[in-house]
Structures are given as C-alpha cells and as structure tokens.
C-alpha positions as CSV (number, residue, x, y, z in Angstrom):
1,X,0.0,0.0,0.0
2,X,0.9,3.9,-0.7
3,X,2.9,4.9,1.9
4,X,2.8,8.8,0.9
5,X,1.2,11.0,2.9
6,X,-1.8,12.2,1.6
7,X,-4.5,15.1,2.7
8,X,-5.2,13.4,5.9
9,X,-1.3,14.5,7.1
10,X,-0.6,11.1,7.5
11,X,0.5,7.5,5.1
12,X,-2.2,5.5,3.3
13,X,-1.4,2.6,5.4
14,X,-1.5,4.5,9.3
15,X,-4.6,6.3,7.6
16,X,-5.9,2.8,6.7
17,X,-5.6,1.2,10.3
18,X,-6.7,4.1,12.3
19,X,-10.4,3.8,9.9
20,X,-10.3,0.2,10.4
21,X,-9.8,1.0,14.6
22,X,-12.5,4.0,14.3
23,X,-14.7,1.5,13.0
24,X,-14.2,-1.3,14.9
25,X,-15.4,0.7,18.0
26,X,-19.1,-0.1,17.8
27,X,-18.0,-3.8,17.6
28,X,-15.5,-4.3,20.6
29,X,-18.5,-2.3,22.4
30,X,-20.7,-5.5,21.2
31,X,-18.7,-8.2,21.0
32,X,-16.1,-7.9,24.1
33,X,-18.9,-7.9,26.5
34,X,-20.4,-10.7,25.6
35,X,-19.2,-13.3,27.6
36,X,-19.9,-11.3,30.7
37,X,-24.0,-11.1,30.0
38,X,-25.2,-13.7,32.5
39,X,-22.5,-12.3,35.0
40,X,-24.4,-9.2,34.5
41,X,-27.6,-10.2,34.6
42,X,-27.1,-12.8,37.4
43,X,-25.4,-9.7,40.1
44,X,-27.7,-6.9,39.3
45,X,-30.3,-9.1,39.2
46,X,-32.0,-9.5,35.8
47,X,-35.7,-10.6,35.8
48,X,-35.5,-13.3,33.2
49,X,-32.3,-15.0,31.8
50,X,-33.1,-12.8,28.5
51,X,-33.3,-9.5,30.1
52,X,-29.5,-8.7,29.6
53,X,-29.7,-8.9,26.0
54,X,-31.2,-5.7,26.3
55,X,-27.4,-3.9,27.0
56,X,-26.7,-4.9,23.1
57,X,-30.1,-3.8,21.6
58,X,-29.4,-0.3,23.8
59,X,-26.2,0.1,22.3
60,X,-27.5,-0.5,19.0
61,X,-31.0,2.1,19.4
62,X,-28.1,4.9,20.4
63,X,-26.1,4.7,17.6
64,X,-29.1,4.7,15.2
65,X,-30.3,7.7,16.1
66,X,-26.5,8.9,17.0
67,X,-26.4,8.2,13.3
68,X,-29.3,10.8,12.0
69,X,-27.0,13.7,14.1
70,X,-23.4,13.0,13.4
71,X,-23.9,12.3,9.3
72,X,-25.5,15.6,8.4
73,X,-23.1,17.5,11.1
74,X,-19.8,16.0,9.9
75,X,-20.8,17.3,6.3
76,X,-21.8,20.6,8.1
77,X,-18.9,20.8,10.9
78,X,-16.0,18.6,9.6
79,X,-15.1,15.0,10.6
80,X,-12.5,16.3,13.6
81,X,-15.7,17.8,15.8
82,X,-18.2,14.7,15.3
83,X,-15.0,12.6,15.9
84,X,-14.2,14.2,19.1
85,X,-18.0,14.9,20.4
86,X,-18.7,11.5,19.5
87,X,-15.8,10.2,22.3
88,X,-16.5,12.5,24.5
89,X,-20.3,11.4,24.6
90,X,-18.6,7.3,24.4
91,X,-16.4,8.1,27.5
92,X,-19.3,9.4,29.6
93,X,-21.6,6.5,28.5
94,X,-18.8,4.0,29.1
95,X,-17.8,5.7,32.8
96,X,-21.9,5.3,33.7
97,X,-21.5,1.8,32.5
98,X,-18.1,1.2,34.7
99,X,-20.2,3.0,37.9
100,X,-23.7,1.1,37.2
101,X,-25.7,-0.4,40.3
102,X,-28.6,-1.8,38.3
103,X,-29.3,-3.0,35.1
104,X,-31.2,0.0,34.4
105,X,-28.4,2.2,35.0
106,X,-26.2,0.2,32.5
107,X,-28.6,0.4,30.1
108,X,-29.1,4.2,30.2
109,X,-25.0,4.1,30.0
110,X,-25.1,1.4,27.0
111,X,-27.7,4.1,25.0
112,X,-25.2,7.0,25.5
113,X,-22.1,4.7,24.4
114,X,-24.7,4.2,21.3
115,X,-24.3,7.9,20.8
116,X,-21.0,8.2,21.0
117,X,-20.3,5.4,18.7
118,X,-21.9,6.9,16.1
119,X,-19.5,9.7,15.5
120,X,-16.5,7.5,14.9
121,X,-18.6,5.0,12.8
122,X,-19.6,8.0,10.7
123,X,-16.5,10.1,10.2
124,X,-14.6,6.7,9.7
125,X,-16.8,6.2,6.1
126,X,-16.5,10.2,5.6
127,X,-12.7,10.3,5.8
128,X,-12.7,7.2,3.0
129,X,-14.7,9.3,0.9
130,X,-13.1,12.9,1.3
131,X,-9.7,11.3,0.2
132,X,-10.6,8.6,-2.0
133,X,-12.7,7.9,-5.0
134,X,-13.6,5.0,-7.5
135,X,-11.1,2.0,-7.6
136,X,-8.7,3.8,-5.0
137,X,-11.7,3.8,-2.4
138,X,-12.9,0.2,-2.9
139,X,-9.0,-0.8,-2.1
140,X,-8.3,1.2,1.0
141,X,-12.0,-0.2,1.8
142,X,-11.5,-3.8,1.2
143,X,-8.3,-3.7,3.5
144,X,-10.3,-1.4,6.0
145,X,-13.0,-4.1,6.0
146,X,-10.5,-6.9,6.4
147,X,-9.1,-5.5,9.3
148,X,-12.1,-4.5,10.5
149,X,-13.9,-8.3,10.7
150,X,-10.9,-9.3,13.0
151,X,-12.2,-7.4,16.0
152,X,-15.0,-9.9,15.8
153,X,-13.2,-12.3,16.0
154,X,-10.7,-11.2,18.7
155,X,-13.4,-9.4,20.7
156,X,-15.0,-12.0,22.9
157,X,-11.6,-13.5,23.7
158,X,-10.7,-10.2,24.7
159,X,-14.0,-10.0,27.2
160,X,-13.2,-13.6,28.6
161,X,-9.8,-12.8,29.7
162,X,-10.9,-9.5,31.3
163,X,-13.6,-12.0,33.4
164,X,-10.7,-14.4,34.4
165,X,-8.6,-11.3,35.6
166,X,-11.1,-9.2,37.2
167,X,-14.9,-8.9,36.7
168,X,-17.2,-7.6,34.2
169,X,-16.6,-3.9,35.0
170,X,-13.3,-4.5,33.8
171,X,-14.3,-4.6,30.3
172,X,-15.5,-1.2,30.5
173,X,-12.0,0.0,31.9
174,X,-10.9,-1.7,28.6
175,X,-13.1,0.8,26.4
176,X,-11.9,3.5,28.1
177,X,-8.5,2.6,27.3
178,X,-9.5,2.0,23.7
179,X,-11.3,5.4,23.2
180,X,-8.5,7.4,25.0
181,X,-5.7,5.5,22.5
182,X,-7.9,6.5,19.4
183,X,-8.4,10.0,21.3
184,X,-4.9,10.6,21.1
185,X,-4.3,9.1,17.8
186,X,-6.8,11.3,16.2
187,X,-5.5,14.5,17.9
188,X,-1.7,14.3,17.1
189,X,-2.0,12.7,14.2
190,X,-5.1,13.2,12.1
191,X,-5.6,16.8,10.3
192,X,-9.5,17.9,9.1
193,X,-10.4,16.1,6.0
194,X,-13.1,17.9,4.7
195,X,-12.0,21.8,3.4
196,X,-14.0,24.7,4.6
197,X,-15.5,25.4,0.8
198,X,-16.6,21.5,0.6
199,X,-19.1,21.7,3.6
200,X,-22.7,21.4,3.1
201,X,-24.4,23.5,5.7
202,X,-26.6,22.0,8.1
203,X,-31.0,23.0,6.9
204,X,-33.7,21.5,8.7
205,X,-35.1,21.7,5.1
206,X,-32.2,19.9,3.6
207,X,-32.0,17.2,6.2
208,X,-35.9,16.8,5.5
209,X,-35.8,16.7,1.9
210,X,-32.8,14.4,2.4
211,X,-35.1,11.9,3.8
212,X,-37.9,12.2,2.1
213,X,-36.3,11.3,-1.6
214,X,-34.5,8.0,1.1
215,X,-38.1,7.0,1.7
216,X,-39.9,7.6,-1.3
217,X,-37.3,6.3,-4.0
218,X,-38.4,2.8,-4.6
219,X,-35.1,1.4,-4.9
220,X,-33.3,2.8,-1.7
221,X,-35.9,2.5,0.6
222,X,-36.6,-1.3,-0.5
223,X,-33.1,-2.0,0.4
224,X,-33.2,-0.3,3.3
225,X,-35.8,-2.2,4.1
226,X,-34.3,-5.2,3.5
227,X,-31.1,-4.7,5.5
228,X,-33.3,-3.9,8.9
229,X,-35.4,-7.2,8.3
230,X,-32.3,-9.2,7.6
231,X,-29.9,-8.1,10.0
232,X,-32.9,-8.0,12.6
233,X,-32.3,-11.5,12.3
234,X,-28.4,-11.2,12.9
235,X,-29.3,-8.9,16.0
236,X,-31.0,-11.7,17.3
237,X,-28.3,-14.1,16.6
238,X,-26.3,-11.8,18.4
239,X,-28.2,-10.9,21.5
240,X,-28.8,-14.7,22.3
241,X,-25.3,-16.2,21.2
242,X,-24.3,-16.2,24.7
243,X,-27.1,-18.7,25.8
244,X,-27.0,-20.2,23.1
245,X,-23.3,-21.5,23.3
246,X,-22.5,-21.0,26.9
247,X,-26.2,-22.2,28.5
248,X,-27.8,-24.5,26.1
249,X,-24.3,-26.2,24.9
250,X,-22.7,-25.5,27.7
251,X,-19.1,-24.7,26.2
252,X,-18.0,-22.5,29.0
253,X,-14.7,-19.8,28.1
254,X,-14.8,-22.0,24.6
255,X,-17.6,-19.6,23.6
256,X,-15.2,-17.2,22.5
257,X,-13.2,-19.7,20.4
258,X,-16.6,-20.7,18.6
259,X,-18.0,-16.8,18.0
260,X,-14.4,-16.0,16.5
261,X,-14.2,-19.0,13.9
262,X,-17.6,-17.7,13.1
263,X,-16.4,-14.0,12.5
264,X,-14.0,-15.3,10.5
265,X,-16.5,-17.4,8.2
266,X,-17.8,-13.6,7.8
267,X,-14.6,-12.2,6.7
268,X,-13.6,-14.7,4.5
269,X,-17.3,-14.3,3.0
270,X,-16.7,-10.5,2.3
271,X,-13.1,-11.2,0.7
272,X,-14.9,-13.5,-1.7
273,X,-17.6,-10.7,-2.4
274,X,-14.9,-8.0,-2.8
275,X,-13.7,-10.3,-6.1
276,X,-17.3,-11.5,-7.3
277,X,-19.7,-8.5,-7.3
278,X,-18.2,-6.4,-10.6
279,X,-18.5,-9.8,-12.4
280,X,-22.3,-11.3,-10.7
281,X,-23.5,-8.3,-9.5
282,X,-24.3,-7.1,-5.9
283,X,-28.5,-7.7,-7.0
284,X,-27.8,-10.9,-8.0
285,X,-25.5,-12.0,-4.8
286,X,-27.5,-10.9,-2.4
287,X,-30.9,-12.6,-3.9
288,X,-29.1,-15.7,-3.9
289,X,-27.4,-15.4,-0.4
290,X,-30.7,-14.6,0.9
291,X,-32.6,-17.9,-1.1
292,X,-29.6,-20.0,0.4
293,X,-30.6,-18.5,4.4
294,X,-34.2,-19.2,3.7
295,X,-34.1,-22.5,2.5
296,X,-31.2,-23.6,5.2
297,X,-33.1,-22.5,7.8
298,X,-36.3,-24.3,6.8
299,X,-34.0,-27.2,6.8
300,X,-32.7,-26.5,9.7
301,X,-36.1,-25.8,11.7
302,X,-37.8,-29.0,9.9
303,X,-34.3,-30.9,11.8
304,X,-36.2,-29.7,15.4
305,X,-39.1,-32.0,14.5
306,X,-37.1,-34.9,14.6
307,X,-33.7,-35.2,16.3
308,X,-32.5,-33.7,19.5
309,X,-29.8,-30.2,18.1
310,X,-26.4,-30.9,18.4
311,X,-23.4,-28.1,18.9
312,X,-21.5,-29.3,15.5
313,X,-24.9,-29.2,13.6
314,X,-25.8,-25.5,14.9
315,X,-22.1,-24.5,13.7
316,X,-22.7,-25.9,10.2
317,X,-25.8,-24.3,10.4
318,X,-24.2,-20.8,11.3
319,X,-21.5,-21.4,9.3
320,X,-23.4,-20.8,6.2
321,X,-25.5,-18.3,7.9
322,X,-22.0,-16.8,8.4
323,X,-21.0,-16.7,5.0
324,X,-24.3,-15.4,3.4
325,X,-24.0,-12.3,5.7
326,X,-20.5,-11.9,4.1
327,X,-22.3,-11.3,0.9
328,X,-24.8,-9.5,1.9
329,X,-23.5,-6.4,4.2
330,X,-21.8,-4.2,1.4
331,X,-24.4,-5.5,-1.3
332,X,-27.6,-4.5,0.3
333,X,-25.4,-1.1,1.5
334,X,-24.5,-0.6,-2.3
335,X,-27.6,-1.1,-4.1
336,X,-29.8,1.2,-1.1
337,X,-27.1,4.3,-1.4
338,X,-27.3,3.4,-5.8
339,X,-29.7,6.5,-6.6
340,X,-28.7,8.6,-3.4
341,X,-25.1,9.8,-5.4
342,X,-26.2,13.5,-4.9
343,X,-27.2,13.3,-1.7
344,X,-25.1,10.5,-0.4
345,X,-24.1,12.2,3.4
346,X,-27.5,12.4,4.5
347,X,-29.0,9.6,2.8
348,X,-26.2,7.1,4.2
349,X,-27.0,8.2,7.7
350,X,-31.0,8.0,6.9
351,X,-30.7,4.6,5.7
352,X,-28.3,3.4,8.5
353,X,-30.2,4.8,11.3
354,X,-33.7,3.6,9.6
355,X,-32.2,0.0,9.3
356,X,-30.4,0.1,12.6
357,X,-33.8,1.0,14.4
358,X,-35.5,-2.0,12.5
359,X,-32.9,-4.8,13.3
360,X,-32.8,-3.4,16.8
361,X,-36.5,-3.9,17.6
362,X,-36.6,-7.3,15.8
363,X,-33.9,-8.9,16.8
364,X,-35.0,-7.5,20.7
365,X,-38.1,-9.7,19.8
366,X,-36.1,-12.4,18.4
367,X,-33.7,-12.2,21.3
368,X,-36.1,-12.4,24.0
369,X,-38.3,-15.0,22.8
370,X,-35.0,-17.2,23.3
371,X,-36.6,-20.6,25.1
372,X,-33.2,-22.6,25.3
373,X,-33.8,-23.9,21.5
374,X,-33.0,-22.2,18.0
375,X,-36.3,-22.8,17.0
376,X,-36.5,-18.4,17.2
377,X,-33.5,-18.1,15.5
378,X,-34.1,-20.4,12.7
379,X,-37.6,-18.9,12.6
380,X,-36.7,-15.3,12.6
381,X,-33.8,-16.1,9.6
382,X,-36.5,-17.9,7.7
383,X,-39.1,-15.4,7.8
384,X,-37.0,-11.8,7.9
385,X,-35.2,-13.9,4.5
386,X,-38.2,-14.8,3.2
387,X,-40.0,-10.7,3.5
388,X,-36.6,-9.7,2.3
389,X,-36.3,-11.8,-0.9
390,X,-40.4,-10.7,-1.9
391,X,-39.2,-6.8,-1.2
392,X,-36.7,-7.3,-3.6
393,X,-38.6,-8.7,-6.4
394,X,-41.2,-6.1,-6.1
395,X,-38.4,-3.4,-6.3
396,X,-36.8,-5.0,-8.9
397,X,-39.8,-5.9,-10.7
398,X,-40.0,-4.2,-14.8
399,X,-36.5,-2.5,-14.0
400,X,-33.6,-3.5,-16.1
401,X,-30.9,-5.9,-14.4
402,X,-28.9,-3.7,-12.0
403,X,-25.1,-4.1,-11.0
C-alpha cells in the first residue's frame, strides 16, 4: 500500500488502520462484552435470563439515532468535531457503565455509548470518501474491511480474559483505554479532511428533503428495508449467542473460540464478495445469499421435528449463515445508497439509522423469545429472509438488471 502521505497528514497505510480501529469501536462495544452477560444479569439481578440482552439492543437504538445527528453534522462541521463529540459522549456513557448499580443504569450508559459510537462509525466512512474515490476507495475499503472483521473475532476473547482477571466492570475500563488510545491518535495525528469550501451547511429543510427522496425512491428504501429485516435476524443471533453456546451447549470460556471462527466465516465471505460483485453483480449476490438463508433454515427448523440439536450441527448451520452475511453487508449497502449519489451524506445516515432501528427492535423480539432452543432463531432467519427476498422482487420488478 501507498505509503505517501496524503490530505489526511498522515501514510495511506496508518490512515488505513486508524479507519479500520475507528470503525471497529461499535463492535469491541458488542462483541467484548459478551461473555460477561449472565454475570451481568445474574449480580444486578436481571428478571429473566433474556433481560440482559437488552445492553446490546441499547447500544445498538443509540447509535441509530447517534447516526441521523453526526452524518449531516460531519458534512456541516467537519469530521475532527463529530469525531471528538462523539468520544467524549462514548467516554461518559462507558464511565456510567463502569459505575452502574442496576441493570437499568447500564442500560441508560449502554444508550449514551450508542451515541458516541456513532460519531467514529460516521467520520470513519466520511474520511474514506473525502480522500478517496472509484477504484482507489474500494481498495483502501477492502483492507479497512478486512481489518475490521478481526475485532469480531478477537473481541469475545478479549472480554473472557478480562472476566478471568477481574470482573465484568473490567471490560468497560478496557473501552476506556481504547477510546482514550484512538483519542490521542486522532488528535496528534489526524488533520481535518473535509475543506472549509466543501461543507454542506446544516438546513432542517435539507436534512428533511434528504429523507424524504430516502423514503420515497423505490429502490433505496426497499433495500433499506431489507437490511433492517435481515440483519434484525443477525441482532437476534447476536443478542442470544451467549445462551446459546454457553447455557444451552454448555461450552464454558470455549464460547469465544466458537464466536471468532464464526467472525471469521464472515470475513472470508466479504473477501470473496470484494472479487465477485463487478462480475455477478451485488443484486444478483445478495438474492441468492438470501434464497440459500431461507431455504437452510427451513432445513434446519424441519431438523427440530425430529432429532434432539447438536453443537456441530448448529455450527454448520451458522456457518453458512456466516458466509451469506458476508455477501450480503456491502451489497444491500450498495444497491440502497445506488440512486442517493447526490445526496449521499444524508442519505447514508438515513438509511443506517432507519435500518439500525429496525434490526434493533426485531432482533430485541427475536432475542427475548429465546426458550433454550433455536427454533427463534431459525424462525426469525427464515421469515425476515423470506419478506426480504419478496421486497426485492417487487423493487426490482420491470426495472432493467442492476449491478
């Protein structure tokens, strides 16, 4: 990779990792904790053995609406301010976390570190896009992305050793540590990306047009549609894993092992998709990744009927789970933000807050009608797939074969 400086003040390849690390915030805030959810649940004394699922779905409605603030902003105010609101908002949320006596009180914490995230998640894309265009931005984003699928990966593992050193509030102390490291990273190193003449002043009219021509072109809001419905499904994957492995299959600090070989299904998914998509197209990928969920997980919810669920057939299971999401992510991403080119800033964080609000509430639902089987899982998979795929007919329907 280019190792010349370029607007940002820094290399291609520090600017490269420090995205990857921006962006990989909102997922060590998932992932890392975990391992540590029926700790949680068990010593500030959670209702059911669902109700701590809730600290991921709270993450995930802060960052949504986080989203709807920070995009138009960042194009209004720069990408150093929303960078640096957005920790500062992260730091307090993750301090009311660390000093939380009841569930409800990590919650409240869990929705402000939602906030927060959102600036980094937002500037990181933004910074991509100031510096880089056509080819040159799908490279630096393919490594970005391939970075960024390790913190998966690494995450949980991250969260169990924490538990075997110290307790749960110890992984909050960790994201302290993390956001202070970027903080610092950011500030010495990282000049504004976004020149004074290139910012888009902040309208309530704008931002309201903005998301009307989101909702109202067929196209982009289908998609958008899609990707909360499907990844509603993933939320709900992702609020019960921690049952699922460590209470109904019982496999103790191996959970981690099992999540991260999963992640890395993912990753190895989206490297595939990165060489595919110009040739297959992203319509065409998707439709087919989503036919190949549906149908697996009627398989796999007809298998209930019959034999008791092993753990190595729930892995093969979510192994190809695993790899369809690899091929779906950037695709449905892609093909929603298609018409939007003119007004991409606002539109991206209209369709990522719209979609995040929809897969938080359903995979909350999905997630808390967790019974010690996968027959919600499978279920929610099957059906979100099955909506998803007839959305996408009707949108496509009389229009000539996209990319």
């Amino acid at each position: 990779m280019d190792n010349r400086p370029n607007h940002s003040g820094i290399s291609s390849t520090e600017f490269t990792i420090l995205v990857a690390l921006l962006m990989s915030i909102v997922a060590i805030s998932i992932d890392a904790l975990l391992p540590a959810l029926g700790i949680i649940g068990s010593e500030l004394g959670a209702v059911t053995a669902n109700q701590p699922q809730l600290l991921i779905s709270m993450l995930f409605l802060g960052m949504a609406i986080g989203q709807l603030i920070c995009g138009p902003l960042s194009d209004a105010l720069g990408r150093r301010p929303i960078l640096f609101s957005g920790f500062a908002l992260y730091l307090v949320g993750t301090i009311m976390c660390h000093q939380a006596d009841s569930l409800e009180a990590l919650m409240i914490g869990r929705f402000i570190q939602g906030l927060g995230v959102a600036g980094p998640y937002i500037s990181a894309i933004s910074l991509v896009r100031d510096l880089y265009h056509g080819a040159q931005m799908a490279r630096v984003m393919s490594v970005v992305m391939m970075i960024f699928v390790l913190v998966p990966a690494i995450a949980p593992s991250l969260g169990q050793i924490i538990l075997l050193l110290t307790d749960w509030r110890g992984i909050f102390e960790m994201y302290l540590l993390y956001a202070v490291l970027l903080i610092g990273w950011v500030g010495l190193r990282l000049k504004e990306t976004l020149p004074k003449e290139n910012r888009i002043p902040f309208t309530r009219k704008g931002f309201m047009d903005g998301f009307k021509e989101v909702l109202t072109n067929r196209i982009t809001a289908s998609y958008t549609l899609c990707m909360g419905l499907f990844f509603g499904s993933f939320m709900g994957y992702l609020n019960s894993s921690q049952q699922i492995f460590q209470v109904q299959f019982e496999t103790g600090n191996l959970f981690s092992v099992y999540f991260g070989v999963l992640a890395l299904v993912l990753g190895f998914s989206s490297l595939i998709n990165s060489r595919i998509v110009e040739k297959h197209g992203a319509k065409t990928i998707a439709f087919r990744a989503i036919s190949t969920v549906v149908v697996s997980s009627a398989i796999f919810l007809g298998l209930h009927a019959f034999m008791t669920i092993s753990l190595w057939m729930f892995l093969v299971y979510a192994a190809i789970l695993f790899f369809c999401f690899g091929l779906l992510f950037g695709n449905f991403n892609a093909l929603a933000m298609e018409p939007m080119g003119h007004v991409a800033g606002i539109a991206s964080a209209v369709i990522g807050s719209v979609s995040s609000i929809m897969s938080m509430s359903i995979g909350a639902i999905i997630g808390q009608m967790y019974d010690n089987t996968l027959v919600p899982l499978s279920s929610g998979f099957m059906l979100m797939g099955f909506i998803s795929m007839m959305i996408i007919y009707w949108a496509e329907k009389g229009r000539s074969e996209p990319n």
